[in-house]
TILUM-115829 format. One record per residue (C-alpha): residue number from 1; residue in three letters; x, y, z. Coordinates in nm, 2 decimals, always signed. Layout:
<NUM "ALA" <X Y Z>>
...
//
This chain:
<1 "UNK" <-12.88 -10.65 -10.54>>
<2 "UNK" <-12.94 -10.90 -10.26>>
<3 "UNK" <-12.71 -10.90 -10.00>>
<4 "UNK" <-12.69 -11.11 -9.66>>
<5 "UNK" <-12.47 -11.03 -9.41>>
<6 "UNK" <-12.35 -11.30 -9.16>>
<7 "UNK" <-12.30 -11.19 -8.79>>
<8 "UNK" <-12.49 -11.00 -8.48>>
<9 "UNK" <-12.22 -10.76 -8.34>>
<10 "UNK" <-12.19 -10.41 -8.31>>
<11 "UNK" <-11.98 -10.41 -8.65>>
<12 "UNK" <-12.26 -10.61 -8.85>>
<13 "UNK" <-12.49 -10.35 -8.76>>
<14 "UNK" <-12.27 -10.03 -8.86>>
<15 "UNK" <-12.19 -10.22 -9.22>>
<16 "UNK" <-12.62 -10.31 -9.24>>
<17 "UNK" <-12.65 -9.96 -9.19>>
<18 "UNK" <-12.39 -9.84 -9.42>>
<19 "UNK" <-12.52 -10.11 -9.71>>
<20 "UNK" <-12.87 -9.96 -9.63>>
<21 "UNK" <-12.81 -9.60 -9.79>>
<22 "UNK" <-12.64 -9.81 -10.09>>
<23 "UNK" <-12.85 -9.70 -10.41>>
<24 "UNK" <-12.73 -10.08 -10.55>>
<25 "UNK" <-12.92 -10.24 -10.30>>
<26 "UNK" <-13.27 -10.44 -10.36>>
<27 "UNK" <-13.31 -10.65 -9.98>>
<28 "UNK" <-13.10 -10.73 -9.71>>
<29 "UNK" <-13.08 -11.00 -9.46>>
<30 "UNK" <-12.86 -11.03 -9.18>>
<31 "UNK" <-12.80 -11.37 -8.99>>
<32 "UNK" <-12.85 -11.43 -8.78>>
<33 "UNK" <-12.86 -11.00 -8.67>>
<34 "UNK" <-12.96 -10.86 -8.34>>
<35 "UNK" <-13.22 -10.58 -8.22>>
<36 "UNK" <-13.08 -10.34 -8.42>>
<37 "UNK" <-12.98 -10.51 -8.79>>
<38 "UNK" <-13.37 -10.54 -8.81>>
<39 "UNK" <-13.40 -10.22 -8.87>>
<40 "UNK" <-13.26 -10.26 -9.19>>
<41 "UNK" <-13.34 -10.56 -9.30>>
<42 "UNK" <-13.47 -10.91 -9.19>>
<43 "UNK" <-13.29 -11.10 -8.99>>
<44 "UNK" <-13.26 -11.46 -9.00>>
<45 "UNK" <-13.21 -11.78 -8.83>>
<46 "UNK" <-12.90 -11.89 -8.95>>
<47 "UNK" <-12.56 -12.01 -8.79>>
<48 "UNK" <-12.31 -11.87 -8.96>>
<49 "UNK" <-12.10 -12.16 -8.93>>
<50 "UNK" <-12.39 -12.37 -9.04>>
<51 "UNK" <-12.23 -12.34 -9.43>>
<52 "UNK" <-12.55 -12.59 -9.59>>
<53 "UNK" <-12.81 -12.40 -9.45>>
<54 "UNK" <-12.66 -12.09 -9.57>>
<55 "UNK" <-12.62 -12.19 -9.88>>
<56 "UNK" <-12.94 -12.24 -9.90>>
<57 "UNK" <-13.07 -11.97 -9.77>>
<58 "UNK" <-12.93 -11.81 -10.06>>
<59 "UNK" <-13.01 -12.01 -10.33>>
<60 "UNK" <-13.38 -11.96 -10.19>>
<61 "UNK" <-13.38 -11.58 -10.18>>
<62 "UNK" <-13.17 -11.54 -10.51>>
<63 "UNK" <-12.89 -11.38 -10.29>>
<64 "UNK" <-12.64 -11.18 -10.48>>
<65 "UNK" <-12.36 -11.10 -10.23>>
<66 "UNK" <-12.23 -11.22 -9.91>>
<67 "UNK" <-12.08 -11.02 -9.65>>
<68 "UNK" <-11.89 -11.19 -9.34>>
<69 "UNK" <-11.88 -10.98 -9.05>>
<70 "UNK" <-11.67 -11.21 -8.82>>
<71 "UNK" <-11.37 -11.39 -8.87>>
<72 "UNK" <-11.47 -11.75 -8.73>>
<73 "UNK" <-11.69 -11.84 -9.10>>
<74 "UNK" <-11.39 -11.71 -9.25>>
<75 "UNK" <-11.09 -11.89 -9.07>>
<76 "UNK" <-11.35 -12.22 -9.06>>
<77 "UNK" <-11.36 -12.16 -9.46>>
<78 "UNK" <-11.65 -12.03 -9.58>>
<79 "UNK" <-11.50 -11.86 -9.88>>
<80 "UNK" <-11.36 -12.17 -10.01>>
<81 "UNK" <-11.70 -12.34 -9.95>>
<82 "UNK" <-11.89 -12.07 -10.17>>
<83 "UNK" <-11.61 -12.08 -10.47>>
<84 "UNK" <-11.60 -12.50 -10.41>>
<85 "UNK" <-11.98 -12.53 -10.51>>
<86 "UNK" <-12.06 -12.45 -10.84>>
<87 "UNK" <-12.44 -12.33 -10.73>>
<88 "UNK" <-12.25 -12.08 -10.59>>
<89 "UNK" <-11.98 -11.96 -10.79>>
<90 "UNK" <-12.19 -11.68 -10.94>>
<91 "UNK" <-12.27 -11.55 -10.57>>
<92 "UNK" <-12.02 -11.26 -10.43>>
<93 "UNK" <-11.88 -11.30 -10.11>>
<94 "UNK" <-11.62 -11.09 -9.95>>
<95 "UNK" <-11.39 -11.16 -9.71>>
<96 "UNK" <-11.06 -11.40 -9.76>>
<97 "UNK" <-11.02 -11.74 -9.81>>
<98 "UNK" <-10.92 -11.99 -9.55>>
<99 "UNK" <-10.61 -12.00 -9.60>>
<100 "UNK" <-10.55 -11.60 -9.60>>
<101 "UNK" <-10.75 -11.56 -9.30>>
<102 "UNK" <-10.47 -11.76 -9.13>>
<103 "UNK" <-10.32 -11.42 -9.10>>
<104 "UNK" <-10.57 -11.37 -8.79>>
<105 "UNK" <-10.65 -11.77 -8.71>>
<106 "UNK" <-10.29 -11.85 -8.65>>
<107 "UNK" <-10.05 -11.59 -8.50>>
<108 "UNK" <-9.76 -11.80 -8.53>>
<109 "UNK" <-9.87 -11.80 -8.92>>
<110 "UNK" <-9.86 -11.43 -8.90>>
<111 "UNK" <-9.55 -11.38 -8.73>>
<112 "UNK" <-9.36 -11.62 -8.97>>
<113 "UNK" <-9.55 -11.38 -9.26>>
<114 "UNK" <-9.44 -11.06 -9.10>>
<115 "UNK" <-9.07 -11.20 -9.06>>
<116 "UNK" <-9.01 -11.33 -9.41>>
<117 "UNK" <-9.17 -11.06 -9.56>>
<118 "UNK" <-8.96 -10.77 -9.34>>
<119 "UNK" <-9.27 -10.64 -9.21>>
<120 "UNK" <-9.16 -10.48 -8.84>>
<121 "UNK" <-9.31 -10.69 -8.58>>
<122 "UNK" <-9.15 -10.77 -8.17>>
<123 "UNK" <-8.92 -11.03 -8.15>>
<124 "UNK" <-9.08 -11.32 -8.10>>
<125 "UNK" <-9.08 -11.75 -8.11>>
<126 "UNK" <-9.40 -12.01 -8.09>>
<127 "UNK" <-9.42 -12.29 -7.89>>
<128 "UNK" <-9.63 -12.62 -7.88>>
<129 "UNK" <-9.82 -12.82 -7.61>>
<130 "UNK" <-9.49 -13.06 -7.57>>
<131 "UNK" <-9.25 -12.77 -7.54>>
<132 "UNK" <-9.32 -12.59 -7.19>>
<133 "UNK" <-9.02 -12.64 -7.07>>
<134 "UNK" <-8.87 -12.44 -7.38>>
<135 "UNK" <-9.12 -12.17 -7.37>>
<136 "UNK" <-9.04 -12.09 -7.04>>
<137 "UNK" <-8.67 -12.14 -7.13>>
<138 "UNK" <-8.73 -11.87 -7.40>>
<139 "UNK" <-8.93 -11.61 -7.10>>
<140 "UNK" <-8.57 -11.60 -6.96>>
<141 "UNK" <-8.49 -11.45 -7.25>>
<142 "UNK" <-8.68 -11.17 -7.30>>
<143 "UNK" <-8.72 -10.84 -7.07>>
<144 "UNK" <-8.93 -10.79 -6.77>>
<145 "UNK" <-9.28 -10.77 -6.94>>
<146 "UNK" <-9.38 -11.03 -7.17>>
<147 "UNK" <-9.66 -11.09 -7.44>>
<148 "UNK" <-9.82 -11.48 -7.45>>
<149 "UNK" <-10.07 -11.49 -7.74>>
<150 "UNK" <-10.29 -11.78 -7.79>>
<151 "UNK" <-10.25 -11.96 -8.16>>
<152 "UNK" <-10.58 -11.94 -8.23>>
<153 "UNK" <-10.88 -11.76 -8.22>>
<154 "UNK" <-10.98 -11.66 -7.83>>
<155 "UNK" <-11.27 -11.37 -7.92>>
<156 "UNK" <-10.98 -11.09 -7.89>>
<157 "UNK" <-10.87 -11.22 -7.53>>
<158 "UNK" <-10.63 -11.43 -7.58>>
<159 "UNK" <-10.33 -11.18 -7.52>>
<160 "UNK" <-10.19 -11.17 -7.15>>
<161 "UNK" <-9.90 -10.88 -7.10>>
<162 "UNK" <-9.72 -11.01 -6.77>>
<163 "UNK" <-9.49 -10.83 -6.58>>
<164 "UNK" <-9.34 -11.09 -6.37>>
<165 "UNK" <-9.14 -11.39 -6.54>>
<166 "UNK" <-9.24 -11.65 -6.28>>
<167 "UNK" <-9.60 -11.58 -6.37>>
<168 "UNK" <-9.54 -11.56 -6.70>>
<169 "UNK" <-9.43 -11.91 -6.67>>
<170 "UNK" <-9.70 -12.04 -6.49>>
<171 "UNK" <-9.96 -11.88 -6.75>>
<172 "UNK" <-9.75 -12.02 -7.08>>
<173 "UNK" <-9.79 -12.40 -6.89>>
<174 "UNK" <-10.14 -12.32 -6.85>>
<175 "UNK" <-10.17 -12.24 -7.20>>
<176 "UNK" <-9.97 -12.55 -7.34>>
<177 "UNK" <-10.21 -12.77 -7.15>>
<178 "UNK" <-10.54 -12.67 -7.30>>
<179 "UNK" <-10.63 -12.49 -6.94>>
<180 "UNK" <-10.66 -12.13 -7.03>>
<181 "UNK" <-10.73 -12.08 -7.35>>
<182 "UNK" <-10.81 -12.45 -7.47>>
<183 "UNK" <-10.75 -12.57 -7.84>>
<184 "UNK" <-10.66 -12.18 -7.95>>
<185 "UNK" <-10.39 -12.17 -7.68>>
<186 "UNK" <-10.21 -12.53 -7.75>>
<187 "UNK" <-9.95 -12.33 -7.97>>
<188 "UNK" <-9.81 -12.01 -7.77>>
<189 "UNK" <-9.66 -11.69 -7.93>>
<190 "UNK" <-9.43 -11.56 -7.67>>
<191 "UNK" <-9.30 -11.19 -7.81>>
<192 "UNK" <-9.11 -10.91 -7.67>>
<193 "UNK" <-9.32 -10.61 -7.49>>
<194 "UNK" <-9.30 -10.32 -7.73>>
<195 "UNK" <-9.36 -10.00 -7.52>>
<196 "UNK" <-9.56 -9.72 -7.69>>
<197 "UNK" <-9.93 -9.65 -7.76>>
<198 "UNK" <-10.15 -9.88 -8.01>>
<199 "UNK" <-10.36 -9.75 -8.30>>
<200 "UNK" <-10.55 -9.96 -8.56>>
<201 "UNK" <-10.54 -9.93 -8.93>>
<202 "UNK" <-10.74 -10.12 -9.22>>
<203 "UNK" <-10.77 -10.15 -9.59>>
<204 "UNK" <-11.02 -10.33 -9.84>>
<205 "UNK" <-10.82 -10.51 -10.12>>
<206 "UNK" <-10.97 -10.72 -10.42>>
<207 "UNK" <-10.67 -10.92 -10.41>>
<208 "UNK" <-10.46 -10.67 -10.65>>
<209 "UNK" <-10.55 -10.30 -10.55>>
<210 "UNK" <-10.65 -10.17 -10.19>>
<211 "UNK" <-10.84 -9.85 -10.01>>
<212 "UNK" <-10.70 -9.73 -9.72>>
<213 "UNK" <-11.00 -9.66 -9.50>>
<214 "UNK" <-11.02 -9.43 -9.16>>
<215 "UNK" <-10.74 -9.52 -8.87>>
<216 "UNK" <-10.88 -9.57 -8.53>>
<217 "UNK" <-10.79 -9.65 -8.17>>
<218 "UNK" <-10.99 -9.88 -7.94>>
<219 "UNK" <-10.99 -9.94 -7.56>>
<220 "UNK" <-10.99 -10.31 -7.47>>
<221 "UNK" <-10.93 -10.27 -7.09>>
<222 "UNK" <-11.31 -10.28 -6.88>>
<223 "UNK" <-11.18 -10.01 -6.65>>
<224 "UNK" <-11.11 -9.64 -6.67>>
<225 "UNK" <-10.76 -9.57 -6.74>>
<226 "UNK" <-10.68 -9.88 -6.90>>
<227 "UNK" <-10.69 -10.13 -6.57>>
<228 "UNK" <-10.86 -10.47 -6.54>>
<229 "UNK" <-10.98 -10.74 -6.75>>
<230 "UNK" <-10.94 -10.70 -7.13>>
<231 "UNK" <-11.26 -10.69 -7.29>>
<232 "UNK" <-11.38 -10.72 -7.71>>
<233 "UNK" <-11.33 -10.38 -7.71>>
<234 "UNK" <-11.52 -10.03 -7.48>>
<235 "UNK" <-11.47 -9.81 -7.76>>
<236 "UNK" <-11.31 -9.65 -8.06>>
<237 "UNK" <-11.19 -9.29 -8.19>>
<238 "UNK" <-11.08 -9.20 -8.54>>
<239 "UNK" <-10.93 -9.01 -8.68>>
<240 "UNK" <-10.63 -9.07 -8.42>>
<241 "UNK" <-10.48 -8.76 -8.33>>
<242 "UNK" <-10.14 -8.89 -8.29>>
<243 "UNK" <-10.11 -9.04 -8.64>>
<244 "UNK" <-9.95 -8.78 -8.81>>
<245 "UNK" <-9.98 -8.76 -9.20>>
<246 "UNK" <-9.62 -8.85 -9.17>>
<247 "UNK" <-9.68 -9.15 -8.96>>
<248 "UNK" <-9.97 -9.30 -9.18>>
<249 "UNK" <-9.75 -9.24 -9.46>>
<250 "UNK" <-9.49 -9.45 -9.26>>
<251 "UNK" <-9.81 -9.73 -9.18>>
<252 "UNK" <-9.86 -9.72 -9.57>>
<253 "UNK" <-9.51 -9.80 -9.70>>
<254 "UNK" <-9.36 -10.03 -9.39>>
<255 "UNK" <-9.68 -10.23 -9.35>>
<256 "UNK" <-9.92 -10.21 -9.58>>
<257 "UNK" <-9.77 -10.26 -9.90>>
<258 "UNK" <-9.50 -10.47 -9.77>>
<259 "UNK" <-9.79 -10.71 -9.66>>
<260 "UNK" <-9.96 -10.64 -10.00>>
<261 "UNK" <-9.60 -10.77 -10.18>>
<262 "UNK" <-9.60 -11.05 -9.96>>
<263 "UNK" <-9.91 -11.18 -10.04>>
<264 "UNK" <-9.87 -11.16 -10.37>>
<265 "UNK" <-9.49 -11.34 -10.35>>
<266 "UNK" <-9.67 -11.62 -10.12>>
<267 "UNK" <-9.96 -11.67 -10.40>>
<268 "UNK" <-10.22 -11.55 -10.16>>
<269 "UNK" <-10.50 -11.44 -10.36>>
<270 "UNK" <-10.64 -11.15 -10.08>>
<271 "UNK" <-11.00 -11.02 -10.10>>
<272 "UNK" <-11.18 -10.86 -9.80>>
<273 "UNK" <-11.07 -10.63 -9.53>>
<274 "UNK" <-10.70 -10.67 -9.36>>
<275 "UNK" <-10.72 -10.50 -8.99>>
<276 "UNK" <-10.33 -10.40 -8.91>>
<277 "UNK" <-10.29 -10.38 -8.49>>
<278 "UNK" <-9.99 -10.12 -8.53>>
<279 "UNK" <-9.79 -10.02 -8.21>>
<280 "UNK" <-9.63 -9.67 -8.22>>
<281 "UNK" <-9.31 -9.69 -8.09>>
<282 "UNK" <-9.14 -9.36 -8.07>>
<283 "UNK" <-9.21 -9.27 -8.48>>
<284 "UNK" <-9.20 -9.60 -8.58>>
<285 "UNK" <-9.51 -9.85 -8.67>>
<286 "UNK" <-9.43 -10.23 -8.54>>
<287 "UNK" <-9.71 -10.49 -8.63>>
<288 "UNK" <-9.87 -10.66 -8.37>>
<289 "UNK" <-10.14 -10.86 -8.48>>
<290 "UNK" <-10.36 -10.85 -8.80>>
<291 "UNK" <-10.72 -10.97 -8.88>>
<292 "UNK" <-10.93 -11.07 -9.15>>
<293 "UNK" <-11.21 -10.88 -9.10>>
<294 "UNK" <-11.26 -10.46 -8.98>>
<295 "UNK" <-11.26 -10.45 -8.60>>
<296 "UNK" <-11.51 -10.39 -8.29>>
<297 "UNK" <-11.56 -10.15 -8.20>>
<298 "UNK" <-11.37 -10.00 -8.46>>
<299 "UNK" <-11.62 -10.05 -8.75>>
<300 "UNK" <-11.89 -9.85 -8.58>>
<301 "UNK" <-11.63 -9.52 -8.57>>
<302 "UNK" <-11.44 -9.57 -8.94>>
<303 "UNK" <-11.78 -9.61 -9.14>>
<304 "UNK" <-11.98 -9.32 -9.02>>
<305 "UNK" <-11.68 -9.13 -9.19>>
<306 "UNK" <-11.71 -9.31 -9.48>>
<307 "UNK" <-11.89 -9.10 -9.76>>
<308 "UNK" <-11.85 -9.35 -10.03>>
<309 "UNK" <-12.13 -9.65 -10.11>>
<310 "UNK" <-12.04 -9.92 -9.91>>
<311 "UNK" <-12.18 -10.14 -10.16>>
<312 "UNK" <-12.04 -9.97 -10.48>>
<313 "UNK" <-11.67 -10.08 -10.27>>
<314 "UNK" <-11.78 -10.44 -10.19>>
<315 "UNK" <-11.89 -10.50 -10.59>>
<316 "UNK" <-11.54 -10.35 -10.65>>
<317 "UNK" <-11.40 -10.63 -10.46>>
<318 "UNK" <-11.55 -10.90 -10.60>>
<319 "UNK" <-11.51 -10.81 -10.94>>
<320 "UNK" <-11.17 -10.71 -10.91>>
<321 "UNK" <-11.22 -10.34 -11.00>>
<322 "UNK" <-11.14 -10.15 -10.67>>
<323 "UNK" <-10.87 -9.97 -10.85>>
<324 "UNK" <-11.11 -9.76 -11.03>>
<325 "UNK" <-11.34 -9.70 -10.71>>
<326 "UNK" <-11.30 -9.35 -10.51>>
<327 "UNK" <-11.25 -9.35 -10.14>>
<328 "UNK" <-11.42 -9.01 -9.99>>
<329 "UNK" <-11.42 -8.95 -9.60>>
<330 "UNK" <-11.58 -8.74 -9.34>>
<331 "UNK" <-11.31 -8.48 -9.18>>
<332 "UNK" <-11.53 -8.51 -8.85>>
<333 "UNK" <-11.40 -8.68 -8.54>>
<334 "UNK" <-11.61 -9.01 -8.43>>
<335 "UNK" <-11.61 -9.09 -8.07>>
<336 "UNK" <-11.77 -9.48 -8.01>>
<337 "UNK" <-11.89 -9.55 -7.66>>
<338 "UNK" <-11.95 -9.94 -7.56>>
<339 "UNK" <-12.21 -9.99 -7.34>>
<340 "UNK" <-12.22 -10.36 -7.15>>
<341 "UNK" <-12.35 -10.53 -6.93>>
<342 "UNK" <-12.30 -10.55 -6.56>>
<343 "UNK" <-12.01 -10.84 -6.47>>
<344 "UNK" <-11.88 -10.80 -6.83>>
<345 "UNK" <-11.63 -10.99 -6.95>>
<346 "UNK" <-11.69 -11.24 -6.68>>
<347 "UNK" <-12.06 -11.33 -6.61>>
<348 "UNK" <-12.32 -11.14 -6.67>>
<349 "UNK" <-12.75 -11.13 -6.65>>
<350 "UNK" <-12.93 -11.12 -7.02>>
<351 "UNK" <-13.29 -11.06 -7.06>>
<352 "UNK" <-13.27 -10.65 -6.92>>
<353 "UNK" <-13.50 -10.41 -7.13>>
<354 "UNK" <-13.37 -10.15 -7.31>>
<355 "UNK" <-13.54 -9.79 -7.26>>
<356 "UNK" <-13.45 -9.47 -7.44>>
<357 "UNK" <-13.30 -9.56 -7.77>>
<358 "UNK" <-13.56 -9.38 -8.03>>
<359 "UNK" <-13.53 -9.03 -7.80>>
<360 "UNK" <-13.16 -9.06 -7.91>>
<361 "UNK" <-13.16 -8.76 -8.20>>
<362 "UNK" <-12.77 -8.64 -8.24>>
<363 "UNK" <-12.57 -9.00 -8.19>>
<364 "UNK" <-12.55 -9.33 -8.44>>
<365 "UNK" <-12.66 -9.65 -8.19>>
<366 "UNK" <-12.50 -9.95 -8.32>>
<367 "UNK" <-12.67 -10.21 -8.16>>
<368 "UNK" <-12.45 -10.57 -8.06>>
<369 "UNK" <-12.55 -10.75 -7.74>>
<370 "UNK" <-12.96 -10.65 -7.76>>
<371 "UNK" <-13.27 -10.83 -7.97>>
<372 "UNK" <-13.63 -10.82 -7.96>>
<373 "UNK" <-13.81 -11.00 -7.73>>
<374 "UNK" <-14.16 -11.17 -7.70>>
<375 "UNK" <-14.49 -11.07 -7.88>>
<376 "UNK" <-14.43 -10.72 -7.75>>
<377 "UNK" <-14.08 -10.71 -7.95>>
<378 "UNK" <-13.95 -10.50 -7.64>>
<379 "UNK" <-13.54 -10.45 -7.70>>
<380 "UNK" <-13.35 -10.66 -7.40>>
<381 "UNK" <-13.00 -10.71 -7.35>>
<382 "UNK" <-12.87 -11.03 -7.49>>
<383 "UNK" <-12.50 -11.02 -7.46>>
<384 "UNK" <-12.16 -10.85 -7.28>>
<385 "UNK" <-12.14 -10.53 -7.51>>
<386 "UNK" <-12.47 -10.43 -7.53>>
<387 "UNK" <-12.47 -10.15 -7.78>>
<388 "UNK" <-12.22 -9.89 -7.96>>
<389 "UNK" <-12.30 -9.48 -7.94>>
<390 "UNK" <-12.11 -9.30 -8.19>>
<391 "UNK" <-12.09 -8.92 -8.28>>
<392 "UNK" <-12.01 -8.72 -8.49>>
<393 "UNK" <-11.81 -8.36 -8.45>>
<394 "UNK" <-11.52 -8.11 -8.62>>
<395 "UNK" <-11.37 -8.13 -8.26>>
<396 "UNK" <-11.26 -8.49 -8.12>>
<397 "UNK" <-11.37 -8.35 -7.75>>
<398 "UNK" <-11.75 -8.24 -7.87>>
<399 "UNK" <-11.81 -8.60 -8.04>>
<400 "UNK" <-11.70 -8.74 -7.68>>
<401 "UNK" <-11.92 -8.51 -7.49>>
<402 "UNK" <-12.23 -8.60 -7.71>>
<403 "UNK" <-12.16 -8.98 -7.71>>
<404 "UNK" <-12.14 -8.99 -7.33>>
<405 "UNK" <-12.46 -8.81 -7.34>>
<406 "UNK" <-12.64 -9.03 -7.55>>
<407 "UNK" <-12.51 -9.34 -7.35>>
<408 "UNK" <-12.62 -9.15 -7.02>>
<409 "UNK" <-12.99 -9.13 -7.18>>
<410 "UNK" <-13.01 -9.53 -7.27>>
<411 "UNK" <-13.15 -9.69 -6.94>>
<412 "UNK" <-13.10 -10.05 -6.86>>
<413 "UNK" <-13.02 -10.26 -6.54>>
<414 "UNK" <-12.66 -10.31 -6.49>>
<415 "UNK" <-12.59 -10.07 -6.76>>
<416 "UNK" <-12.18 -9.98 -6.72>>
<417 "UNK" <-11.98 -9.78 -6.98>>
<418 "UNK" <-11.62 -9.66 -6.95>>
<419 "UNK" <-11.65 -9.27 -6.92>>
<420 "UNK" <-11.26 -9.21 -7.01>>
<421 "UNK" <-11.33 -9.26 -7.35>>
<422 "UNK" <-11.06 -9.07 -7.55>>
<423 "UNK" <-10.95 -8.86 -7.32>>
<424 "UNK" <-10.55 -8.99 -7.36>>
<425 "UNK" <-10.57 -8.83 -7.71>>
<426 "UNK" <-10.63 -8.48 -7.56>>
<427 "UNK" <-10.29 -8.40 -7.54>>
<428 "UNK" <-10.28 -8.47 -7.94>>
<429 "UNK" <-10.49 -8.24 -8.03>>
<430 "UNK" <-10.49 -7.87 -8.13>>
<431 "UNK" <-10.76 -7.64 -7.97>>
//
């Protein structure tokens, strides 16, 4: 088949790769891609968000199926544009509707989900832009540390964890008023701190069955040991040493099949990936945020441990046969390392060449922030997460070792990576 994939990240390059080993697949394009999509496949010039020109773009190149990497074409409505236009209705495309995505465009929309559905989640109330005085009424309710979540979508940043109420105060004003966050931040989600350690987990549903695919843990902090600014993510582990089989078995009937029944009873027809932010506290999962697409860095360390045809799941989806599909998975540990750019998140230089990728023989680079430059094609940097090194090993410390080594052999100007990588899960595992 004909497939296009719409984003340039990290995670639209791990799912190009994956589609490329996929025996069902004829061509692949990848708008609008990066430096490292175009490796397998040809990337084009398309918004994503541009809906016309990418219909047209596949009506032109006969496309068959339509992967959305990112959630803004889905929260914006893509989905509902394809099965709204009858040229289209034949064309696959996976990921959920407008209204489903909601789950990750709105997080008051998700908390009210997770309550009526008795999903465990922090205790929590929303606020809008002409109800400061409340929200801050409702801070002096809570504990010490508080959550503020922006409404809407804020590229994974729009979380601030505050230890001191006054501040906390001064933020959820600054919110209300369109200053920090702007339009995503107009409605505040003000929750409870839950104290424990974070893990990620993520099925692919057709809307009636689902796979559970790979758990993993990402680092969003820029700084070694968790400190500074939080970032789209500086890398992933999975499996996750500290879910237990009893734990993910906990994940499985508290969350995900709970969420599952509540999409069915709220006439939410489902199809794509859910991403479940869990929060271990003591042996207990608590929601904290979902999405509706797989995560990033994540992405790059679940699918190198998928075994099964990427492709042969997606066709599953859209035909509403994921039931009878198989899930098989790599018992190896995956260690992703993020490399960015200097000043990242704040400001940083684009434009740096890239050295040292194609000596890389014993890692997976995932390209996001790069592309190809002039008539030369040399690989630059061309965003604040540069580039994604993952490995592969039976023991969670050798994957770590060999993806700091790979990242150490990848030259570029400003080049930082965090080199604390997994190291909390030590203590998890068994020599």
């Amino acid at each position: 088949m004909n497939v296009l994939v719409l984003g340039s990240g990290g995670r639209e390059n791990a799912i190009c790769w994956k589609i490329s080993q996929s025996s069902l697949l004829r061509s692949l394009f990848i708008a609008p891609g990066n430096g490292g999509t175009a490796r397998f496949g040809e990337n084009v010039n398309i918004d994503n968000l541009d809906f016309k020109a990418v219909k047209k773009f596949v009506l032109e190149k006969n496309i068959n199926m339509v992967v959305v990497g990112p959630e803004t074409p889905l929260v914006e409505g893509i989905v509902d544009f394809f099965e709204q236009d009858k040229q289209l209705q034949n064309v696959a495309i996976i990921g959920p509707n407008k209204t489903c995505a909601q789950l990750e465009g709105s997080k008051k929309f998700a908390k009210e989900f997770m309550i009526r559905h008795g999903i465990p989640t922090a205790k929590y109330a929303s606020f809008g832009s002409d109800q400061i005085k409340e929200a801050q009424a409702f801070i002096d309710t809570l504990k010490k540390t508080i959550v503020l979540k922006a409404d809407g979508l804020a590229s994974g940043k729009g979380v601030l964890i505050l230890d001191d109420p006054k501040k906390a105060k001064e933020e959820v004003k600054a919110m209300l008023n369109g200053k920090a966050f702007g339009d995503a931040g107009k409605t505040v989600v003000i929750e409870e701190f839950l104290k424990g350690i974070e893990c990620s987990a993520f099925i692919i549903t057709d809307g009636q069955s689902y796979k559970i695919l790979p758990e993993a843990k990402d680092y969003k902090r820029i700084g070694e040991g968790d400190t500074g600014l939080n970032t789209g993510g500086m890398g992933a582990i999975s499996p996750v040493p500290f879910c237990t089989p009893e734990f993910l078995d906990k994940i499985e009937t508290q969350v995900i099949i709970p969420t599952m029944k509540g999409l069915h009873a709220d006439k939410l027809k489902y199809k794509g990936f859910i991403f479940f932010g869990i929060m271990k506290v003591g042996n207990e999962p608590y929601v904290i945020e979902y999405n509706c697409r797989l995560g990033d860095p994540e992405t790059e360390a679940i699918l190198p441990r998928m075994k099964s045809d990427l492709l042969n799941l997606f066709e599953g989806v859209a035909t509403e046969t994921l039931g009878e599909y198989d899930m098989h998975m790599d018992e190896r540990s995956a260690a992703c390392v993020m490399m960015v750019s200097e000043g990242y998140p704040g400001d940083f230089e684009k434009g740096k060449e890239i050295k040292g990728v194609e000596e890389i023989q014993d890692s997976l680079v995932f390209h996001a922030g790069t592309k190809l430059s002039g008539k030369d094609q040399k690989l630059v940097t061309n965003g604040g997460r540069v580039m994604a090194i993952t490995s592969l090993a039976f023991r969670l410390e050798d994957a770590i070792f060999q993806s700091m080594k790979s990242a150490n052999s990848i030259k570029y100007s400003g080049k930082y990576f965090r080199k604390d990588i997994g190291e909390d899960l030590m203590k998890f595992t068994t020599k």
